[in-house]
Structure formats: structure tokens, C-alpha cells
GUZA-694632 format. One record per residue (C-alpha): x, y, z; residue number from 1. Coordinates in pm, whole numbers, plus 50000, padded with zeros to 5 digits. Layout:
N
xx / yy / zz / k
X / Y / Z / NUM
...
//
This chain:
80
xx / yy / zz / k
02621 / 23814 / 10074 / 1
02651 / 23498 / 09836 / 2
02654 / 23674 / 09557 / 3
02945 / 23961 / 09590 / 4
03125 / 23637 / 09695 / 5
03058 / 23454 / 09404 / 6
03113 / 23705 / 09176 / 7
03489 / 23751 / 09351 / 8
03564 / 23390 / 09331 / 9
03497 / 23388 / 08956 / 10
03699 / 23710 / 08901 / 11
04009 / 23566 / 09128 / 12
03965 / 23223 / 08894 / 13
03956 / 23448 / 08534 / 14
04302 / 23647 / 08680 / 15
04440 / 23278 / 08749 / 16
04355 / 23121 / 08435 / 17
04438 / 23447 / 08243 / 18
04768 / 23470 / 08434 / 19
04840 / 23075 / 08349 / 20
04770 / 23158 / 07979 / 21
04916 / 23490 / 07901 / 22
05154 / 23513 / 08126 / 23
05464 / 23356 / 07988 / 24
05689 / 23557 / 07824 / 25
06020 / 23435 / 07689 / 26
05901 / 23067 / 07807 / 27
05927 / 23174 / 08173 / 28
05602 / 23348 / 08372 / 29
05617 / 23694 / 08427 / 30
05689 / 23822 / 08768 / 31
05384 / 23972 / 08895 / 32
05553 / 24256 / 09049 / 33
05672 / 24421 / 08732 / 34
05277 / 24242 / 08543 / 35
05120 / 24451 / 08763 / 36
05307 / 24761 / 08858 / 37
05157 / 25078 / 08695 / 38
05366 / 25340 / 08832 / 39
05730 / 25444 / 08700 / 40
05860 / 25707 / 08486 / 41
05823 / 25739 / 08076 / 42
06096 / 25557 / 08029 / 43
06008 / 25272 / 08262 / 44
05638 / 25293 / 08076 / 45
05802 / 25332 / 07707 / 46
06032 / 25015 / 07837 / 47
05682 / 24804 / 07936 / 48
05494 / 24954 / 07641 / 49
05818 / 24779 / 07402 / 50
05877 / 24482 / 07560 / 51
05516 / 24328 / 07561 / 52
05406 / 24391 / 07952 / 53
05136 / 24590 / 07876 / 54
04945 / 24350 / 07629 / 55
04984 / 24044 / 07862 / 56
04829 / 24266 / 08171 / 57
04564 / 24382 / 07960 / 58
04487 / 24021 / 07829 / 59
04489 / 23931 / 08225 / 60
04263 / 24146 / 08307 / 61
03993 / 24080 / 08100 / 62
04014 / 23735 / 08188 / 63
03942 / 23816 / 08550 / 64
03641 / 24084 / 08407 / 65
03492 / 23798 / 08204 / 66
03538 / 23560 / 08507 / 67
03350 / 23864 / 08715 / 68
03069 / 23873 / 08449 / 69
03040 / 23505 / 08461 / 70
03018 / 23470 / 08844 / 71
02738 / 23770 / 08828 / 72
02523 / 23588 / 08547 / 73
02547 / 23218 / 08762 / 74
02440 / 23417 / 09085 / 75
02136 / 23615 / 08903 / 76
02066 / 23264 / 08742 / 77
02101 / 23137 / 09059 / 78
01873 / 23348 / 09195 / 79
01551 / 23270 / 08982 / 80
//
């Protein structure tokens, strides 16, 4: 049970760093409503696509996938 737990808490951090990183836009942080809403129209996607939204999620999110990769290689360390 450790170790899906482990793995989570890493994730959450990489989202948290990645979010305190990448997330600015303009000099002020991106609200996390419109960072992480993928429904909408074309235009509302075009409009995301334009204005930089899409990049900064994307950068987010593989923060919090290398934080989940870390948290599984300390717990199968761990393990050993």
C-alpha cells in the first residue's frame, strides 16, 4: 500500500513544482481552471493553442510524470 502512496505523493510534488515553474504567464500564475480545462469549442482550443496554455500544461504535466517515475524508482529501491 506504501508504494501506490509514494508514487502519488511524488506525482502531486512534480505537478506543484511544475505548476510553481511554468506556470506564470504574463508575470501572474495561471488560473488553474482555464491550465487545466480540456473541453471547449475550436475556437476556445485555437484561442489556448495561440496564447501559450497548452505548452505550460504540457510542461506541468511532465513534471508531475517525472515526479511519478521518481516516487516508483525510490519505492522499488526501497524495496531491495
Amino acid at each position: 500500500m506504501k508504494k501506490p502512496l509514494l508514487i502519488l505523493g511524488f506525482a502531486l510534488s512534480g505537478l506543484i513544482v511544475g505548476y510553481l515553474i511554468f506556470g506564470k504567464w504574463g508575470g501572474r500564475y495561471v488560473d488553474l481552471g482555464t491550465l487545466f480545462s480540456f473541453g471547449g469549442n475550436g475556437f476556445q482550443s485555437a484561442l489556448r493553442s495561440l496564447s501559450g496554455i497548452e505548452e505550460i500544461r504540457n510542461k506541468i504535466l511532465m513534471c508531475g510524470g517525472a515526479g511519478a517515475v521518481l516516487g516508483l524508482l525510490l519505492s522499488l529501491k526501497r524495496r531491495k
